[in-house]
N, C-alpha and C positions, 0 to 999 in steps of 0.2 A: 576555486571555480574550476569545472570541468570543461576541458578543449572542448569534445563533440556535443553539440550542442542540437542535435536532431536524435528523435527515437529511432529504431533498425525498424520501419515497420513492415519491411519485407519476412523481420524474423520475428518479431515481436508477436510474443502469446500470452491468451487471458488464462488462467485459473482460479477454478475453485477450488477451496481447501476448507479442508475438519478443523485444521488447525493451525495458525497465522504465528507469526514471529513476534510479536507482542498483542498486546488487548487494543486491537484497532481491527475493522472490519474489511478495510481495503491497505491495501497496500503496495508497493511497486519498487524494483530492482532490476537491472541487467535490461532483458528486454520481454521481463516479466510484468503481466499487470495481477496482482492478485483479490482476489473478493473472498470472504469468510461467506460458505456457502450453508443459506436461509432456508433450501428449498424449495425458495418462489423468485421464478424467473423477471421478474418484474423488479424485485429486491435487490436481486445478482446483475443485471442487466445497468439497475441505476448506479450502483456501488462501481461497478466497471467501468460507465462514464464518465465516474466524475473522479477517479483514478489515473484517467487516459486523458482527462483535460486539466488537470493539476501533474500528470507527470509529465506532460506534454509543454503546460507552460513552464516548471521548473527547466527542466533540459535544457528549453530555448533562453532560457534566462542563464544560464551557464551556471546553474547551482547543480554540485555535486549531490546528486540524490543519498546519499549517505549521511549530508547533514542533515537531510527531514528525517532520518530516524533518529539521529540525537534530539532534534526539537519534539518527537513523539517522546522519549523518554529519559530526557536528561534536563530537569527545569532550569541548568545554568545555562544550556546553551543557547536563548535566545538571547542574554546577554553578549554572550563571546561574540553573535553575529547579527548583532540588531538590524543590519541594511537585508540579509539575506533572508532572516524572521519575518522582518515587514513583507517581501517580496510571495515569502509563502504563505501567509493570513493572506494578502491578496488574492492568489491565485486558491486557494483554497475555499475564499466565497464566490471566486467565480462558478469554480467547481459544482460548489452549492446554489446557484443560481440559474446551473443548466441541469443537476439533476432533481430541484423541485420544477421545472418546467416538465419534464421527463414524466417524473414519477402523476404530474397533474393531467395532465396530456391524456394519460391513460385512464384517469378517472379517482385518483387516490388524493388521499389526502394529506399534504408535504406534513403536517403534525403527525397525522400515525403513521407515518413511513419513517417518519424521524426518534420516532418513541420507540418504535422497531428496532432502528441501528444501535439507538444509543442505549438499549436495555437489555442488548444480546450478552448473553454467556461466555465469550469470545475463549474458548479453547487454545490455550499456549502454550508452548514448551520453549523455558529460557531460554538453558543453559545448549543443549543440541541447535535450538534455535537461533543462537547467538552464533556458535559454529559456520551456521549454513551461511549466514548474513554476511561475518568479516572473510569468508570465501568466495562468496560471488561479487564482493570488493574489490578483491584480486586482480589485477590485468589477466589471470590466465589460472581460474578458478577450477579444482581440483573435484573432475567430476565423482571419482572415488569417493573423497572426503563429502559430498555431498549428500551422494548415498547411503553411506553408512550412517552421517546424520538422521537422515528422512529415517531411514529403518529403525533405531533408537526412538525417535518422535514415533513413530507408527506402533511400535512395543507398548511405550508409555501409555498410550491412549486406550487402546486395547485393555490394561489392568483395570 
């Protein structure tokens, strides 16, 4: 369980990116919210809500955001942490229950806004991508090492 238990949101930034840390369209670290960027403001706009209200309640919940990337890609660890699993399904259909309001609000339809997220191409780069991840883990994340990730991921995409 993580001490600080509130987002920085004095520092806290959304992005868009080409390309994500694994095949998931949103995602969230440090006091990073990120969205795989669709093009339509509407798409980026809901992915970012429901990002910011599932990393919002993880925080508060005193769950190390580190472990919601093991539960996006390591299928034992919702066993290792069955109390902390449950807690993120929950807050993850809240998630989903404020951004089909969102997405209806404006006139769309929560089925094809949802066939949209979950049909996307989602552009990844692992192993640099793995890099950038257990760095900004770090208590005091090596903005160097960073960079030179991003750059490598930015090469790759480009061939």
């Amino acid at each position: 369980m993580t001490k600080n238990r509130l987002l920085d949101l004095k520092n806290l930034k959304f992005e868009l990116r080409d390309i994500m840390r694994y095949d998931d369209v949103g995602d969230y670290f440090g006091n990073t919210i990120v969205a795989y960027d669709f093009k339509d403001d509407i798409v980026n706009n809901a992915i970012f809500l429901h990002e910011f209200i599932e990393y919002t309640l993880i925080k508060s919940a005193g769950i190390d955001p580190a472990m919601i990337d093991q539960f996006d890609t390591d299928d034992t660890a919702k066993e290792k942490f069955p109390k902390e699993y449950a807690l993120y399904t929950k807050f993850h259909a809240m998630a989903n229950v404020i951004e089909k309001q969102f997405v209806e609000n404006l006139g769309i339809s929560w089925s094809e806004h949802d066939k949209k997220i979950y049909s996307a191409n989602v552009q990844v780069a692992q192993s640099e991508v793995q890099k950038i991840s257990d760095e900004l883990h770090k208590k005091d994340p090596s903005e160097e090492e960073i960079q030179k990730s991003k750059r490598i991921i930015k090469e790759n995409m480009e061939e």
